[in-house]
C-alpha positions in Angstrom: 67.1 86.8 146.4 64.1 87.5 148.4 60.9 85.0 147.5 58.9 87.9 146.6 56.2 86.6 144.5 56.2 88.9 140.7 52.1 89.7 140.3 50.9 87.9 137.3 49.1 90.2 135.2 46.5 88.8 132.7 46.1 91.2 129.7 43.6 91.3 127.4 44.1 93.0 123.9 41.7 95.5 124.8 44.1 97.2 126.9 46.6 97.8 124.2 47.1 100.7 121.5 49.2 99.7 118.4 50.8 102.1 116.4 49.0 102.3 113.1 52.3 103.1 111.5 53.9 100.1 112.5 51.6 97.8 112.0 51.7 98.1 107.8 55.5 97.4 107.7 56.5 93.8 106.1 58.7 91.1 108.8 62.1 90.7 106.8 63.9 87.7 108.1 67.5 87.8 109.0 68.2 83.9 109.5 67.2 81.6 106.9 63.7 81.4 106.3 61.7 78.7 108.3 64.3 78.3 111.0 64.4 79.8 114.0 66.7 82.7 114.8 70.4 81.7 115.9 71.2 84.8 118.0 69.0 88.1 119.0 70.9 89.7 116.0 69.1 86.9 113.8 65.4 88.0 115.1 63.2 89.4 112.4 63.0 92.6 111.7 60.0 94.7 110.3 60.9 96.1 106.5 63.2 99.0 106.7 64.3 98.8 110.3 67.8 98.3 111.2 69.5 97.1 114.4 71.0 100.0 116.3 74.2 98.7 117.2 76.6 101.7 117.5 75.3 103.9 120.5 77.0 101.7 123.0 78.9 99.2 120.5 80.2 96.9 122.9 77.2 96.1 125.0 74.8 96.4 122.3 76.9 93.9 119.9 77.7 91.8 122.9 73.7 91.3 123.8 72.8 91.3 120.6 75.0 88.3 119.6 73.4 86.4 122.6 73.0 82.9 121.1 69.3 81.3 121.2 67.8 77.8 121.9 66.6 75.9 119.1 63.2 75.5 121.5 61.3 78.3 122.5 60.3 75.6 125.9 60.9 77.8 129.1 62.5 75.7 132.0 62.9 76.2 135.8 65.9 75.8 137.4 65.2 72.5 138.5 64.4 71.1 135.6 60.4 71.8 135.6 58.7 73.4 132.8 57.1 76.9 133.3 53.5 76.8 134.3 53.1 80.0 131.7 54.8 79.4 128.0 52.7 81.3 126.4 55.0 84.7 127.0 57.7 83.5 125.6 59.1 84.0 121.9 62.5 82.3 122.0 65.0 81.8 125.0 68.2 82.9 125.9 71.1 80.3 125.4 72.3 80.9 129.0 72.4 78.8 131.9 70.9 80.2 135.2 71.8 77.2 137.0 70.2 74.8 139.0 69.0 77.2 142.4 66.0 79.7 142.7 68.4 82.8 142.5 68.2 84.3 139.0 64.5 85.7 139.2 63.3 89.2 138.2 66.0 91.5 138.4 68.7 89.1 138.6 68.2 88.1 135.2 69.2 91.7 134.6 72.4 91.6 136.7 73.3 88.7 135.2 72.8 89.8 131.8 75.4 92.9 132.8 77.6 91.1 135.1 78.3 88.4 132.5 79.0 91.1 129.7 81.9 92.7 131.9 83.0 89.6 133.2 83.6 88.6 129.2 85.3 91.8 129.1 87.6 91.3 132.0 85.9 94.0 133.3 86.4 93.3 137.1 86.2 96.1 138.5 83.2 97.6 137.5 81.0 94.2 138.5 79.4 95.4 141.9 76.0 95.9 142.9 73.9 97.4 145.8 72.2 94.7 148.0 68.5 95.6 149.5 70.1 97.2 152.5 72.0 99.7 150.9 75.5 97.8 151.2 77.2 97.9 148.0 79.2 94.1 147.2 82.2 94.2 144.6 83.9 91.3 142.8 87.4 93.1 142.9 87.0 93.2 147.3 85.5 89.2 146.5 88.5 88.4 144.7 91.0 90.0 147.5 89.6 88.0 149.7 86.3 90.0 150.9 83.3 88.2 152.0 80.0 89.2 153.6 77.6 87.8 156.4 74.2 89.1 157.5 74.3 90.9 160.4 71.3 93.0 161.8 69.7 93.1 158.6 72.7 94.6 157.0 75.7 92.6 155.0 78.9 92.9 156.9 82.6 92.5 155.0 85.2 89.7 156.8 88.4 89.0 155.3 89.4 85.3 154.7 93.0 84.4 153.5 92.2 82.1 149.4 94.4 81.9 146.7 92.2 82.4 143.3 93.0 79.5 141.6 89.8 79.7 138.4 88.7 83.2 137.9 84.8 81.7 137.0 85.1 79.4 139.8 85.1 82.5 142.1 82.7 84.6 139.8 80.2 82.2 140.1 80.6 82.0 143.5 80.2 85.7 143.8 77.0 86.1 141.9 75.1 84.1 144.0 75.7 86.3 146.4 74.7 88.9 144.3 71.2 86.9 143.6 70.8 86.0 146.9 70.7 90.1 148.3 70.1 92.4 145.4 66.8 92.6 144.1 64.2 95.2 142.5 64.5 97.3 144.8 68.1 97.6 145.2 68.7 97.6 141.4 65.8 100.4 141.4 68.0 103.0 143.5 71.8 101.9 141.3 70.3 102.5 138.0 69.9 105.7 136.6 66.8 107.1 135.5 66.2 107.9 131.0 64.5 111.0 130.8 64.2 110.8 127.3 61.8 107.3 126.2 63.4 108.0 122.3 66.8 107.8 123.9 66.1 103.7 124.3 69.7 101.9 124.3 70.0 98.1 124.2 71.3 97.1 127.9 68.5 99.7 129.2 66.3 97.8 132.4 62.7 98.8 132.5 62.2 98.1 136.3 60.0 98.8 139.0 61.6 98.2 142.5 59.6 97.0 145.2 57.9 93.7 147.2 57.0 92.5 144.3 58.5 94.4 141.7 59.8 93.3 138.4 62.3 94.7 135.9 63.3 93.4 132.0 66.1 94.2 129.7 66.5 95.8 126.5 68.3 93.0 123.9 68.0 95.5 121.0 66.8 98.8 119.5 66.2 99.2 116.0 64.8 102.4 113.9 64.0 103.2 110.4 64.9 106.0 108.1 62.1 108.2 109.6 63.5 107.9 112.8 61.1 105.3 114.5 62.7 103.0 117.5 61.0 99.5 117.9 63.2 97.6 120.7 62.8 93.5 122.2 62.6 93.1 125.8 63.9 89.7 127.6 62.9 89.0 131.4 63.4 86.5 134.2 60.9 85.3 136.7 60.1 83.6 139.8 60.9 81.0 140.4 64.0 81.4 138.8 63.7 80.2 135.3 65.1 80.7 131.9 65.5 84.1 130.3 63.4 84.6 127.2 62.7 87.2 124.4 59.0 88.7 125.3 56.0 88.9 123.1 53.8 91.7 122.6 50.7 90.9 123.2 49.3 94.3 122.4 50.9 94.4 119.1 50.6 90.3 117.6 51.9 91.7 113.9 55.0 93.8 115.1 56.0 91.2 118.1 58.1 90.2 119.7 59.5 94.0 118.7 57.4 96.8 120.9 57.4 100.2 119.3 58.3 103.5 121.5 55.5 105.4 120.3 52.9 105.7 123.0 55.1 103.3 125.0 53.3 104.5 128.6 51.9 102.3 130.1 54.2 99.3 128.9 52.1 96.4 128.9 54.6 92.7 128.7 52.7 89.7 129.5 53.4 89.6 132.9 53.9 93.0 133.9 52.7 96.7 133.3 55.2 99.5 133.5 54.7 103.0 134.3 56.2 106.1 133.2 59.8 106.9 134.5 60.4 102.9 134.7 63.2 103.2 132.0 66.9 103.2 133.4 70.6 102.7 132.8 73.6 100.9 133.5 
C-alpha cells in the first residue's frame, strides 16, 4: 500500500455533542463481569440495546463473533508497540502479519476478504487497485498475476498447481495491500444514503493521499428505535486492528450513537457527511 501518512487528529471534548438520551442508559455486561469481552458479541451493551444481527446475518454474526485479545496493548507489525494506545478499547484477535501492508483501508479489505474467504467465497474476493485495475482471486488462482507497468497493473499468466488454498490467499492479499488503498476502496464501495440504515460490515471512509476509512463490527438499537454501532480501524504503519473509543461520548464508548453522527469524530480521524458506504 502506498506510505501515505493518516493525519493524526488531536480532539478535544469540546468538539463533541453527546446525545442526552444516551447518555442516562445503564452498561449491561454480556461476558462475565470483571473480565474482559471474549468476542465483539461479548462487548457491553448500554441497558435495553440489543445487537442487530439479522439484516445481513452472515456478515454481521461472522464480525460480530470476531474473537478479542485478552490485552487491549496495540502492536506494529514488527513487533513495536503503538506510539498512541490511548485509542484503543480492545483488539482484534487477528494476525496482520509481519509487513507494513495492512494500514487504513486494508484493515477493511481484510476484514471482508477474510469473511468470504471463510465462506469459500472465491469468487467474489476482488478489489480495485489505485489505478482503476480491478485484481480477483479466482484469475490469482488460474494462474493470473500482475506487474506494474506505466503506472497501471498488467495481468501475465504463469503455469502453478494450487497445492494450499491459504497458501495462495495469502499470497494474493498482499497484493491486494500493496495497490489498493483509500482511494481505490472510496470509488468500489457504494455510497448509504440513509445514516439510520447503518449495517455491521459498513466502511466509513474517506479516499484520498492521506485518507482513512474504519469498519462497522456491530449495530445495536433499542425498542424506540435508536442505533448505537462500534467502529474498528487500522493504521499506519500497519498495526493491529482494534475496537475504537469515543472520545466524545466517555459514558456510551466504545459504542457511538447515530444521532447527530455528522461530523464523526474517532480519535484519529474526523469524518464528513456522505463517508458512510457498503460492501
Amino acid at each position: 500500500m502506498p506510505t501515505y501518512t493518516c493525519l493524526l487528529l488531536c480532539l478535544s471534548a469540546a468538539f463533541f455533542s453527546c446525545d442526552e438520551d444516551l447518555k442516562t442508559f445503564k452498561t449491561i455486561i454480556t461476558d462475565k463481569p470483571g473480565e474482559p469481552a471474549r468476542n465483539i458479541r461479548g462487548i457491553s451493551l448500554p441497558q435495553g440495546f440489543k445487537n442487530v444481527d439479522k439484516t445481513d446475518t452472515t456478515y454481521a454474526n461472522w464480525l460480530l463473533d470476531i474473537k478479542l485479545r485478552q490485552s487491549t496493548t496495540v502492536y506494529l507489525y514488527n513487533g513495536d508497540l503503538k506510539g498512541n494506545q490511548l485509542v484503543q478499547f480492545s483488539v482484534l484477535d487477528i494476525n496482520i502479519g509481519k509487513k507494513d501492508l495492512v494500514q487504513c483501508a486494508d484493515a477493511a479489505i481484510k476484514l471482508r476478504a477474510d469473511f468470504l474467504f471463510h465462506n469459500k467465497r472465491y469468487e467474489e474476493i476482488k478489489f480495485k487497485v489505485t489505478s482503476g485495475d480491478e485484481i480477483s482471486f479466482t484469475r490469482w488462482l488460474k494462474g493470473t498475476r500482475w506487474k506494474e507497468k506505466a503506472g497501471k497493473l498488467v495481468p501475465y499468466l504463469i503455469n502453478k498447481t494450487i497445492r494450499n488454498i491459504n497458501d495462495e490467499y495469502k499470497s494474493f492479499m498482499e497484493i491486494v495491500f500493496a495497490y489498493c488503498g483509500t482511494y481505490s476502496l472510496s470509488k468500489q464501495l457504494k455510497p448509504v444514503t440513509s445514516i439510520d440504515s447503518i449495517l455491521a460490515g459498513d466502511v466509513f471512509i474517506q479516499g484520498g493521499f492521506p485518507g482513512h476509512a474504519v469498519t462497522v463490527m456491530a449495530v445495536a438499537k433499542n425498542y424506540e428505535g435508536k442505533k448505537i454501532f462500534l467502529l474498528s480501524q487500522g493504521y499506519m504503519p500497519a498495526q493491529d486492528i482494534h475496537i475504537l473509543k469515543n472520545y466524545g461520548d466517555p459514558g456510551l464508548s466504545p459504542w457511538y450513537s447515530v444521532k447527530d453522527i455528522y461530523p464523526l469524530y474517532t480519535p484519529e480521524w474526523q469524518f464528513e457527511s456522505g463517508s458512510l458506504k457498503r460492501w
